[in-house]
TIMI-2910 file (N, C-alpha, C, CB; in pm, 1 decimal, decimal comma, always signed):
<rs>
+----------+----------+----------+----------+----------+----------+----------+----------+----------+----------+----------+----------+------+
!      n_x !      n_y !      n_z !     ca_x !     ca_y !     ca_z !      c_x !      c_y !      c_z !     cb_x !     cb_y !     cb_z ! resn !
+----------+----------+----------+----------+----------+----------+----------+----------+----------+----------+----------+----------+------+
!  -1993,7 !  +4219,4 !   -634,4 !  -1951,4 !  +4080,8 !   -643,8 !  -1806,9 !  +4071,6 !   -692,6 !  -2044,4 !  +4003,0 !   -737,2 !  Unk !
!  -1779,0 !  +4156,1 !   -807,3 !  -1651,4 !  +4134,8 !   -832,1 !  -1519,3 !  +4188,3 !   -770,1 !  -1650,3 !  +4159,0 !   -936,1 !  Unk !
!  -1579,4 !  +4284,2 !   -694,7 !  -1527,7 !  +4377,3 !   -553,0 !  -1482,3 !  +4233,1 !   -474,4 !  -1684,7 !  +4494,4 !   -447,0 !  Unk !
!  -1567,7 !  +4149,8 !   -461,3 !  -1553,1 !  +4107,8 !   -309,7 !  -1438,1 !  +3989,6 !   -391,7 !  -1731,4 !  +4039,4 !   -197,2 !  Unk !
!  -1468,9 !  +3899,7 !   -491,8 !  -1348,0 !  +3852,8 !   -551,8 !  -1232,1 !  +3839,3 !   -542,5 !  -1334,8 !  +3880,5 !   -613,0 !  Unk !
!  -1211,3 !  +4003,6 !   -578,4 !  -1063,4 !  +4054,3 !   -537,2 !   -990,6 !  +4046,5 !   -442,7 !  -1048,5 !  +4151,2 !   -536,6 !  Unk !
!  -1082,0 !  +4081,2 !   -351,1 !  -1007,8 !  +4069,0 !   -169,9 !  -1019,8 !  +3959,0 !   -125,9 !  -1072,1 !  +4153,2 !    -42,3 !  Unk !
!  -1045,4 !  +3852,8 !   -211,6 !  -1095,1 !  +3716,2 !   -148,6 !   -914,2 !  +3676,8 !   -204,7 !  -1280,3 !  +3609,7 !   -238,0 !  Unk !
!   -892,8 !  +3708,6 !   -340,3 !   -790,2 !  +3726,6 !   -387,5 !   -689,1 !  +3737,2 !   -357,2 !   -792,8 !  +3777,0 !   -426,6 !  Unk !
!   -674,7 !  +3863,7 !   -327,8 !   -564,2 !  +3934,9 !   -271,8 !   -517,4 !  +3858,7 !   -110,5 !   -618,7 !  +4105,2 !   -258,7 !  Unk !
!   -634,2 !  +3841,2 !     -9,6 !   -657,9 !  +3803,0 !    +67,1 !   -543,0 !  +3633,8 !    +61,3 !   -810,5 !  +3822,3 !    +64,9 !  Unk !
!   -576,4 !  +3579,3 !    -15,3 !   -520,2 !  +3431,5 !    -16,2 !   -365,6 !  +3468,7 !    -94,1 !   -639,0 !  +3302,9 !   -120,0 !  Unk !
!   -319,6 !  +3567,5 !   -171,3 !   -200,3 !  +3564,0 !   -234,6 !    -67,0 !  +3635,1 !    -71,2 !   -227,5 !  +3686,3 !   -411,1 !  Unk !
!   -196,3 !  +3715,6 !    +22,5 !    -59,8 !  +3776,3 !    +84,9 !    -58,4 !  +3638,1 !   +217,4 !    -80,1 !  +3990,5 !   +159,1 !  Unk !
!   -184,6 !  +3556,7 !   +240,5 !   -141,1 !  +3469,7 !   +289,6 !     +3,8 !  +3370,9 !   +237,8 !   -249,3 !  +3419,1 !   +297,0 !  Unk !
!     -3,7 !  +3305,2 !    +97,8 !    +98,2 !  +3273,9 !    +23,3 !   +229,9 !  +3340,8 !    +69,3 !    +64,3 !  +3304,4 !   -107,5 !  Unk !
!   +209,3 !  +3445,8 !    +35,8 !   +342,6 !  +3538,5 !    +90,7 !   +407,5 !  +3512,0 !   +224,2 !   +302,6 !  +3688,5 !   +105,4 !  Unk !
!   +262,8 !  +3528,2 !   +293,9 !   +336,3 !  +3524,1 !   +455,6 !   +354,1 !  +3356,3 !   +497,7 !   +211,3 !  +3614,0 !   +596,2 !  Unk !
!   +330,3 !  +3258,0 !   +444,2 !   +436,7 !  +3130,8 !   +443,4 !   +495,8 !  +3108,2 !   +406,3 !   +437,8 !  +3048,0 !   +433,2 !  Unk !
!   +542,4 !  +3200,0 !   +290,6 !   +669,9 !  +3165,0 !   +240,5 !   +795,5 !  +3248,7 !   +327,5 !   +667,8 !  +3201,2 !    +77,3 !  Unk !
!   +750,3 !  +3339,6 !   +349,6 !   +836,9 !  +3385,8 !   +439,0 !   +819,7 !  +3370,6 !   +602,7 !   +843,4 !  +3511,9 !   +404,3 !  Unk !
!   +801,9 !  +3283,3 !   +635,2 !   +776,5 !  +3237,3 !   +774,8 !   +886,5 !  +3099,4 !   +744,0 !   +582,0 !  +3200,8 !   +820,9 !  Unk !
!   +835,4 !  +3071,1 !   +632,0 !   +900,7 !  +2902,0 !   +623,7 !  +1066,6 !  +2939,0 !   +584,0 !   +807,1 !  +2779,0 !   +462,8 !  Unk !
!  +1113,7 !  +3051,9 !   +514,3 !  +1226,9 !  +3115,9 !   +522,7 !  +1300,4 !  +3155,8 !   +640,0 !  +1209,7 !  +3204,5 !   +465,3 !  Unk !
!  +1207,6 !  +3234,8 !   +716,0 !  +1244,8 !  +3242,9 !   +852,5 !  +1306,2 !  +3103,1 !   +964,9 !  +1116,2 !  +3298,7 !   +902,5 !  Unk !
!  +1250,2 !  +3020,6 !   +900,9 !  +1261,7 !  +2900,4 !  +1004,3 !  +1370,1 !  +2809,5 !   +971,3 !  +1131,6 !  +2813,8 !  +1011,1 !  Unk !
!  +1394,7 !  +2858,3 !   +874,3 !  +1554,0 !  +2803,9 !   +806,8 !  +1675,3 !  +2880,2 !   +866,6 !  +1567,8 !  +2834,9 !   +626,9 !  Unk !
!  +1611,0 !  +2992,9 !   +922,1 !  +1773,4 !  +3011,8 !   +967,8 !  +1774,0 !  +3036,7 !  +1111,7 !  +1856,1 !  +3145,0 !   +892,5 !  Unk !
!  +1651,2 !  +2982,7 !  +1206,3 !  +1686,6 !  +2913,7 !  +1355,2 !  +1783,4 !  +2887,8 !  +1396,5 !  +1648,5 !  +2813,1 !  +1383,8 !  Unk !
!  +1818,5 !  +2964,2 !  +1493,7 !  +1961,3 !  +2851,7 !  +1558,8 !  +1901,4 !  +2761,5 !  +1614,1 !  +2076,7 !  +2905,2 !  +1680,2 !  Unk !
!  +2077,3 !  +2630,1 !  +1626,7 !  +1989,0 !  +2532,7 !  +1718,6 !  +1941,6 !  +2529,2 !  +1835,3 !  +2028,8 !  +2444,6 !  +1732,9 !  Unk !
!  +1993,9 !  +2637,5 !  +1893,1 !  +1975,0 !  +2702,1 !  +2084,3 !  +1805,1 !  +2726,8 !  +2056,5 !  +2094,0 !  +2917,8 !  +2146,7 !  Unk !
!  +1776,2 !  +2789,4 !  +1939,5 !  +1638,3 !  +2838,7 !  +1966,0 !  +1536,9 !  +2721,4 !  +1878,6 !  +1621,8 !  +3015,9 !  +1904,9 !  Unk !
!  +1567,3 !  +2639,6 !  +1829,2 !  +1509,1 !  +2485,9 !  +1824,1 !  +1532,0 !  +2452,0 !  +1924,4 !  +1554,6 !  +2383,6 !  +1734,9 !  Unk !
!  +1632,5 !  +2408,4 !  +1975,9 !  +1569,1 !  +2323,3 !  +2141,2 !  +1484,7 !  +2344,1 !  +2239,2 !  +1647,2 !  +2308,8 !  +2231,5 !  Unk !
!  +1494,7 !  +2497,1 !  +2230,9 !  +1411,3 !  +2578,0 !  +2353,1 !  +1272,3 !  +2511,4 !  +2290,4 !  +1421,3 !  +2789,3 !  +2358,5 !  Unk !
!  +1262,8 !  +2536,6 !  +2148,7 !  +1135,2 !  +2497,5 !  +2109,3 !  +1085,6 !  +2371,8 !  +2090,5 !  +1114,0 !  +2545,9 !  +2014,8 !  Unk !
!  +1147,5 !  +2246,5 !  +2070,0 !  +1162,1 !  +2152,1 !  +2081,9 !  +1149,2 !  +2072,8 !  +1959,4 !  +1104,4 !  +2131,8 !  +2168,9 !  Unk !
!  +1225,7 !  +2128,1 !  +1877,7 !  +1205,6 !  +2053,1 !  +1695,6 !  +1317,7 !  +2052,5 !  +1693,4 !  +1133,3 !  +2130,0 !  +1544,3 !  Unk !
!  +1374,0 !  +1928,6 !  +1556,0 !  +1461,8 !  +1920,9 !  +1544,9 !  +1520,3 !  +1998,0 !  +1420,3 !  +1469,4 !  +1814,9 !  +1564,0 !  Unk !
!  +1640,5 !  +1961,1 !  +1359,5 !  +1663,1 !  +2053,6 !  +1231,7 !  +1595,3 !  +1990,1 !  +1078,9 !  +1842,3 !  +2069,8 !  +1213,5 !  Unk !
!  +1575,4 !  +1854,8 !  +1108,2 !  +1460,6 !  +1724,8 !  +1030,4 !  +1326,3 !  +1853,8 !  +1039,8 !  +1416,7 !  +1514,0 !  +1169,0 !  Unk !
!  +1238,6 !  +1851,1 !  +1142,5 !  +1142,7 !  +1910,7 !  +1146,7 !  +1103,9 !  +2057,7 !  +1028,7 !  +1153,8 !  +1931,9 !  +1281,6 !  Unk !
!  +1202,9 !  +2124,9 !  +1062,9 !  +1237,6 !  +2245,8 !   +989,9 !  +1275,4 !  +2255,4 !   +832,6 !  +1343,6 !  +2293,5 !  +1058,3 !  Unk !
!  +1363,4 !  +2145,2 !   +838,8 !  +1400,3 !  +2124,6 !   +682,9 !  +1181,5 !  +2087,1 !   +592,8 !  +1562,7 !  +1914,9 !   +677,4 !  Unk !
!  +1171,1 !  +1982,3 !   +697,5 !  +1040,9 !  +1927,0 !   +651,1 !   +927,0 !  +2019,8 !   +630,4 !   +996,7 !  +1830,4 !   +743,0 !  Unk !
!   +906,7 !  +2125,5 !   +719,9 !   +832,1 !  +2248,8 !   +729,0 !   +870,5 !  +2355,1 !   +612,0 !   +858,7 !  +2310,1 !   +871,2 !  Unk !
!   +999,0 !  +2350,9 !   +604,1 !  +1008,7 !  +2450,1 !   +512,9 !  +1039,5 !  +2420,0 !   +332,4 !  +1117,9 !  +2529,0 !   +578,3 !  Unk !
!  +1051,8 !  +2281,7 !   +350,1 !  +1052,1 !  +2271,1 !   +187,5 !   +880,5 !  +2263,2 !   +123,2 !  +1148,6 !  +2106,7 !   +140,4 !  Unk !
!   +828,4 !  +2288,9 !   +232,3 !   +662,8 !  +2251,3 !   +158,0 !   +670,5 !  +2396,4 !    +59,8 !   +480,1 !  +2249,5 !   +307,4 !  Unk !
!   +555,6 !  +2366,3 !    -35,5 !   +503,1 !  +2463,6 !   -116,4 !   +464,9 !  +2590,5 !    -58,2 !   +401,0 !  +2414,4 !   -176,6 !  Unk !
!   +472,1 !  +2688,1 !    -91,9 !   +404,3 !  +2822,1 !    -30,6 !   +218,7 !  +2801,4 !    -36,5 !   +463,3 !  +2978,0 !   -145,8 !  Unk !
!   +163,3 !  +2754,7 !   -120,2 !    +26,8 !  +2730,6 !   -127,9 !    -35,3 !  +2622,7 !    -21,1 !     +2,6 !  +2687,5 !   -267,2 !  Unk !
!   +114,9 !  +2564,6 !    +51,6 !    +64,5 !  +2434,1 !   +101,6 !    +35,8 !  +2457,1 !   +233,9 !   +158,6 !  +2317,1 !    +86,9 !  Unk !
!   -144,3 !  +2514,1 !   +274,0 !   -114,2 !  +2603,1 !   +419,8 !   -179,4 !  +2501,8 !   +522,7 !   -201,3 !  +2782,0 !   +430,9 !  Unk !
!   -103,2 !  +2467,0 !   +604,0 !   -149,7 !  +2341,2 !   +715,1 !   -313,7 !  +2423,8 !   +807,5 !    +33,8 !  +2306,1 !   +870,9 !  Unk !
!   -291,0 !  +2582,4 !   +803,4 !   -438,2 !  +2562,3 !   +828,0 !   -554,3 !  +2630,2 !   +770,0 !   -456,1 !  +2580,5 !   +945,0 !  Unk !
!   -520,6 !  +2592,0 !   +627,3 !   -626,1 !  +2599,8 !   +470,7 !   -694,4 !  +2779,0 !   +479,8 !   -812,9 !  +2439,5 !   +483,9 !  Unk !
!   -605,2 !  +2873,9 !   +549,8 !   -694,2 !  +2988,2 !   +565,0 !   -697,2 !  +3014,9 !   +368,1 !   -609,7 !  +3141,0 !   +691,9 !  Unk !
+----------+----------+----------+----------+----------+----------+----------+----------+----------+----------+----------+----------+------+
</rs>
């Protein structure tokens, strides 16, 4: 039980990690590769000031 805890743990801290550095990543988009994608630099600013805990899909 306390095994499984951990990795439930660990599990949700490297998620944390990997939005925070995704949402880092998306800060330094060019705008050539926002348009292709179709957001603006509003969008991005908005995406990336969220919290690292704040995960749009609650894994």
């Amino acid at each position: 039980m306390k095994g499984q805890r951990g990795r439930v743990w660990f599990a949700q801290v490297a998620r944390w990690y990997q939005l925070s550095r995704e949402r880092a990543c998306l800060r330094r988009i060019s705008e050539a590769a926002l348009k292709d994608l179709g957001l603006s630099r509003a969008d991005i600013e908005t995406e990336s000031q969220r919290a690292f805990w704040d995960d749009p899909f609650n894994k």
